[in-house]
N, C-alpha and C positions, 0 to 999 in steps of 0.2 A: 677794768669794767668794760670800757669799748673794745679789747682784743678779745674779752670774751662773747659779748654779744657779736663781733664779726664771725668768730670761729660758730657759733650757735647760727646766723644766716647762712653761713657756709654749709654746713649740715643740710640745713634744711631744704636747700637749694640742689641736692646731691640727692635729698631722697624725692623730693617733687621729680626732679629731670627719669631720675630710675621708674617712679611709677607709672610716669608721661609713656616710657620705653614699653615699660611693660604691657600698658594697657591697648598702645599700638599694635604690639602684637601677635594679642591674643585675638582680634580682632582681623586678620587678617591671613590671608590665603588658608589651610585646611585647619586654623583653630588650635596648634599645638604649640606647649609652652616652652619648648626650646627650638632652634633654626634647626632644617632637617638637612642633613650634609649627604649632596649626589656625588660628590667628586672630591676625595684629597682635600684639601682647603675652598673647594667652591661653593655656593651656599643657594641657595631655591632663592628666587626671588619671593621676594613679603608679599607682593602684588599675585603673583600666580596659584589661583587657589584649582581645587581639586576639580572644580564645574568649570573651568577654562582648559583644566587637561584632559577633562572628559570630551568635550566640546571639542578639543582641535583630533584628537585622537580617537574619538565614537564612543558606540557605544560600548561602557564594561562587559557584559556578557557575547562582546563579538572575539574577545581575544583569544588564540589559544596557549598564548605562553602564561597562564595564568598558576600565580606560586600561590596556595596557603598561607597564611600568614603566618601559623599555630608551625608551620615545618618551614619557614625561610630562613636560612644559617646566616644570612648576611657574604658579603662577599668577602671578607674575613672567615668565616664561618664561625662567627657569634648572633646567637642568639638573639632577635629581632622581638621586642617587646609587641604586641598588639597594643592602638591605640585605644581602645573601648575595656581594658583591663584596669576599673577601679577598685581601689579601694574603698567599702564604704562600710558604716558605725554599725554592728548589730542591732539590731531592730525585733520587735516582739510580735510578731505576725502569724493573723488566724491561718487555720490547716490551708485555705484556697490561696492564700497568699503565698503560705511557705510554700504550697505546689509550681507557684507561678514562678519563684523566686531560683527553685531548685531547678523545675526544667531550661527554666535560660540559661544560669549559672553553667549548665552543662552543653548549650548550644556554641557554636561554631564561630568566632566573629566574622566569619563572612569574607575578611579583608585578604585581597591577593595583591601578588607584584607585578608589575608590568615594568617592561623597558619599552623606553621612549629615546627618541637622541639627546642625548642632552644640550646640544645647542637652545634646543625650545624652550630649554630652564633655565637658560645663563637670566642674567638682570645685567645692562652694561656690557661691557667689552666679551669678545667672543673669542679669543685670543687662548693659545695654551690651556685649553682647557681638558679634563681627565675624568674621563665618567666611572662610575661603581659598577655598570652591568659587564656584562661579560665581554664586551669588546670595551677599547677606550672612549668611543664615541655614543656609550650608550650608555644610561641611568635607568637604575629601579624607584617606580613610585610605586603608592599604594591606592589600588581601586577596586570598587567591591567586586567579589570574585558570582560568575555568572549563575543568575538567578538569584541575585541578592540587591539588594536598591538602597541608594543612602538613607537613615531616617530622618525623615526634615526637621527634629528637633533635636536633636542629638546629631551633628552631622559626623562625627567621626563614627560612629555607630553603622554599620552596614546589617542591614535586616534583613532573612529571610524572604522570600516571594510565594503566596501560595496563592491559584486563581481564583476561588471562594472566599477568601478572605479567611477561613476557618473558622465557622462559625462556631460556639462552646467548645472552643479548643485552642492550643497555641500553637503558631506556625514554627516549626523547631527548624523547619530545612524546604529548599525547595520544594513546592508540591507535598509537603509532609505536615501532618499533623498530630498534636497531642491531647488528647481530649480533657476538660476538666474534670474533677472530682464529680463524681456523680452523674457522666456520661459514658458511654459504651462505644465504640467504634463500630458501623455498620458495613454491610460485602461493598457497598459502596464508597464507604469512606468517610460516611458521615457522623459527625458526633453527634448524636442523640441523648436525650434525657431520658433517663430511664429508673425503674422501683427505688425509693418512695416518689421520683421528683415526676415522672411518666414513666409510657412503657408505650413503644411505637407500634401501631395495630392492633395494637390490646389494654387492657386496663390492670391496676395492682389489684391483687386483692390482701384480704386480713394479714396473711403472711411477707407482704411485699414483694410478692411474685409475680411474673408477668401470667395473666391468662388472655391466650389469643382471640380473635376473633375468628367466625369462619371465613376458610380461606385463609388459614395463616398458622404457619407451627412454629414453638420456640427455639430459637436458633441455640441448634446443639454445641457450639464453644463455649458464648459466656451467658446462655439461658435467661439472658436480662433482657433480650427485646424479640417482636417476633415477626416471622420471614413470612412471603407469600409464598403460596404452596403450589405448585406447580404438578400434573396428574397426567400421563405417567412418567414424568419428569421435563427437562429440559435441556437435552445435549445440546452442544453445543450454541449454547445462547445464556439467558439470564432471566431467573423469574419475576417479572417488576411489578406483577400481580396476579391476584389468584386465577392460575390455568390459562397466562397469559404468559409469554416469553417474548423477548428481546433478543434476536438473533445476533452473534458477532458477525466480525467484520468478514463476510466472503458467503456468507450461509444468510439463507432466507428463510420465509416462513411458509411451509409444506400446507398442503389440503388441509391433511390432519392436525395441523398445527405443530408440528415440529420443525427445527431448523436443518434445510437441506441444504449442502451445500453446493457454492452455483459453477458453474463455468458455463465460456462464452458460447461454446459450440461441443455436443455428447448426443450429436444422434445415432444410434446403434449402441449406444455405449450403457453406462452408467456411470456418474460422477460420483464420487467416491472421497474428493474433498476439492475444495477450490482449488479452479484449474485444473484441476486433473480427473481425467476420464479414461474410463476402464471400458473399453471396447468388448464387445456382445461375443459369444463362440461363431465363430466366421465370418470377424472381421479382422481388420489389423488397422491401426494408427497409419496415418499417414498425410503427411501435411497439416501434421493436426487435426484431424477427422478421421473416423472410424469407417473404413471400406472396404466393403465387400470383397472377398476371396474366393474367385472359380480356379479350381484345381487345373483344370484345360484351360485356357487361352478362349477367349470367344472369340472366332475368325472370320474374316469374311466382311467387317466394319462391324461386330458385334459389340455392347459391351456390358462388362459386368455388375449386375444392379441388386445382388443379392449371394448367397451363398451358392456357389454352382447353378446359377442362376442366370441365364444371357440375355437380355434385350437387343432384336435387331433393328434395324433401320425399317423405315415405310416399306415395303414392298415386297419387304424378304419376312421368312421362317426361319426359327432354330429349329437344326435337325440335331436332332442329339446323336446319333449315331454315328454322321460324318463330325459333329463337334464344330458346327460353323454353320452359317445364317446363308438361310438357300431364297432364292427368289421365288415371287409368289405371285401365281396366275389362277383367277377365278375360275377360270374353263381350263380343263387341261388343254394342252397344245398338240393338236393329231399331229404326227409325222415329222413333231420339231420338238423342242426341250424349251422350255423357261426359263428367258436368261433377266429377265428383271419385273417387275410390276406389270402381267397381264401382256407382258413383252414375248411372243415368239419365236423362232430362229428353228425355220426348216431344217431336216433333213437330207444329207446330196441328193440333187433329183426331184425334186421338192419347191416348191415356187409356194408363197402363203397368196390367202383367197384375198381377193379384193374388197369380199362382204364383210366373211367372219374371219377377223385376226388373230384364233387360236388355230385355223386348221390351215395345213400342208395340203396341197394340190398335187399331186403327180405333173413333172413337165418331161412334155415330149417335143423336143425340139423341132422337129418337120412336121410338125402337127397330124392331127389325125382326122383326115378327113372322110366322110360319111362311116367315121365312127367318134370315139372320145376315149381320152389319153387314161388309163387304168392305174398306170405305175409308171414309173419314173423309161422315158422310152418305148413302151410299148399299149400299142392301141387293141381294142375290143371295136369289132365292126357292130355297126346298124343291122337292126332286121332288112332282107333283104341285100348286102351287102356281103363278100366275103375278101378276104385277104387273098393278097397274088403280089405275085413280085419278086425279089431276091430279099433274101433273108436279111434284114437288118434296113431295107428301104420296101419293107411290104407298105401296102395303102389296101383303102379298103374298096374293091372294084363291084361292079352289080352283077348280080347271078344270073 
């Protein structure tokens, strides 16, 4: 009697201490019911859960060496079970159920590999140690693969990420959505209610058809909700209401209301799509800028402001003739040429007036006396006056 009630304490002592173990550690580091082996015989510390590896390592959707979890062969190249692959009891569930049931069942579990060093996982001695990833010094864990976030109730569980939250819809994949039973997807993205439950823009009628309101026609793919209508369309933009668009990204909204698109700088030109501008007939690109193209060269300090076209400086004229920018005097210049703005320049023999600075004077160097100098050296006498002398030093003497 007493060796069998020892042998009965014994027992029960063996199975207390086992569900002490067990209950320890389920409870600790990422919740899984067997130890997760990084190295040969080395074992994860029970302490190190998945938000301490996140933490020293960032964040999951910064890594790029991120594996799949549904394609990781193991470094054996066996087949890597996903942690969120339960089994569970069939169940008797209305059509919106089994829809929600079936679209996850076919979603992604999210979970990728990373390698970390494994020194960061030892627990204890750090000694001899041999990691799984691809060099000795390096281990694969498992962290939600980018655009995925752990589910705070389910933490083995990695969930999809969409930024609307998805409203009457399930988040199947990043930014991705599946609409419930009895919603439509809209050019947007939007899941909307639509015949018997609504009809966006419009009302059902008898037949549970959508009919628009004005300003609005039914969208020709799935004819269940209806668009704003846009007159005479909307290239390159989005109609977000009736006869009103939403230019993309590069393109604006024109006079007329259409989407033109921009660039920074198309004078002469026409822009033709963001950034890019198509230069006018006689100009050409250059520097980025649409300029003017004269066949001849404008010379002379001219320069070219138009198709065969020269602008000169202050002072000066284009002469087309000579094909170069001539200087310009109000008064013509008796007995000299225009060599700049109202600027003079005698003739040899030639002396300009002291008064008026277009005209050339005739200079007679030994001057002319009781006469006045006619041409360049030679005098015309006074009445009463006549020339005498040697030819070339006459004066003018009294008769």
């Amino acid at each position: 009697m007493s060796s069998s009630w020892q042998l009965f304490s014994w027992a029960a002592l063996i199975l207390a201490l086992c569900g002490v173990g067990e209950s320890q550690f389920k409870t600790a580091g990422i919740k899984t019911r067997q130890p997760v082996q990084v190295a040969g015989n080395l074992q994860l510390s029970s302490n190190a859960s998945s938000e301490q590896i996140q933490t020293q390592y960032g964040s999951y959707g910064s890594y790029a060496n991120f594996v799949p979890a549904e394609t990781y062969q193991g470094p054996a190249g066996h087949y890597v079970q996903s942690l969120d692959q339960v089994t569970r009891a069939p169940q008797v569930l209305d059509e919106t159920a089994l829809f929600i049931n079936k679209t996850r069942s076919a979603m992604a579990s999210g979970i990728c590999y990373k390698e970390v060093p494994t020194a960061s996982l030892l627990h204890g001695s750090r000694e001899k140690y041999v990691g799984n990833g691809t060099t000795p010094d390096l281990s694969q864990i498992q962290v939600c693969c980018e655009g995925y976030e752990r589910n705070p109730h389910i933490y083995r569980r990695c969930e999809p990420v969409c930024e609307d939250d998805c409203p009457n819809g399930i988040c199947t994949a990043p930014n991705t959505c599946v609409c419930m039973p009895g919603h439509v997807r809209t050019v947007e993205g939007k899941c909307i209610s639509t015949c018997p439950l609504g009809c966006g823009n419009g009302v059902c009628d008898d037949q549970n058809e959508c009919r628009c309101r004005e300003g609005y026609t039914l969208d020709p793919v799935s004819r269940k909700y209806c668009l704003p209508e846009c007159n005479p369309g909307c290239t390159n933009g989005r109609c977000v209401a009736p006869n009103k668009c939403d230019c993309l990204h590069g393109y604006r909204r024109a006079a007329d209301g259409s989407c033109a698109p921009v660039c920074d700088s198309c004078e002469n030109g026409q822009c033709t799509a963001p950034g890019q501008c198509s230069c006018h007939s006689g100009y050409q690109q250059l520097q980025g800028r649409c300029e003017p193209v004269c066949e001849q060269p404008c010379k002379n300090g001219g320069r070219c402001i138009a198709p065969n076209t020269c602008e000169c400086a202050p002072g000066y004229d284009w002469e087309r003739k000579s094909g170069s920018c001539v200087p310009h005097c109000d008064a013509a210049c008796l007995n000299g040429v225009c060599i700049g703005q109202n600027q003079c320049e005698c003739k040899p023999g030639y002396v300009l007036d002291e008064h008026q600075r277009n005209i050339c004077q005739p200079h007679c160097p030994q001057g002319c006396p009781n006469g006045f100098c006619s041409a360049p050296n030679f005098c015309i006498c006074k009445p009463g006056f006549i020339k005498s002398g040697i030819k070339g030093r006459q004066s003018c003497q009294p008769v």
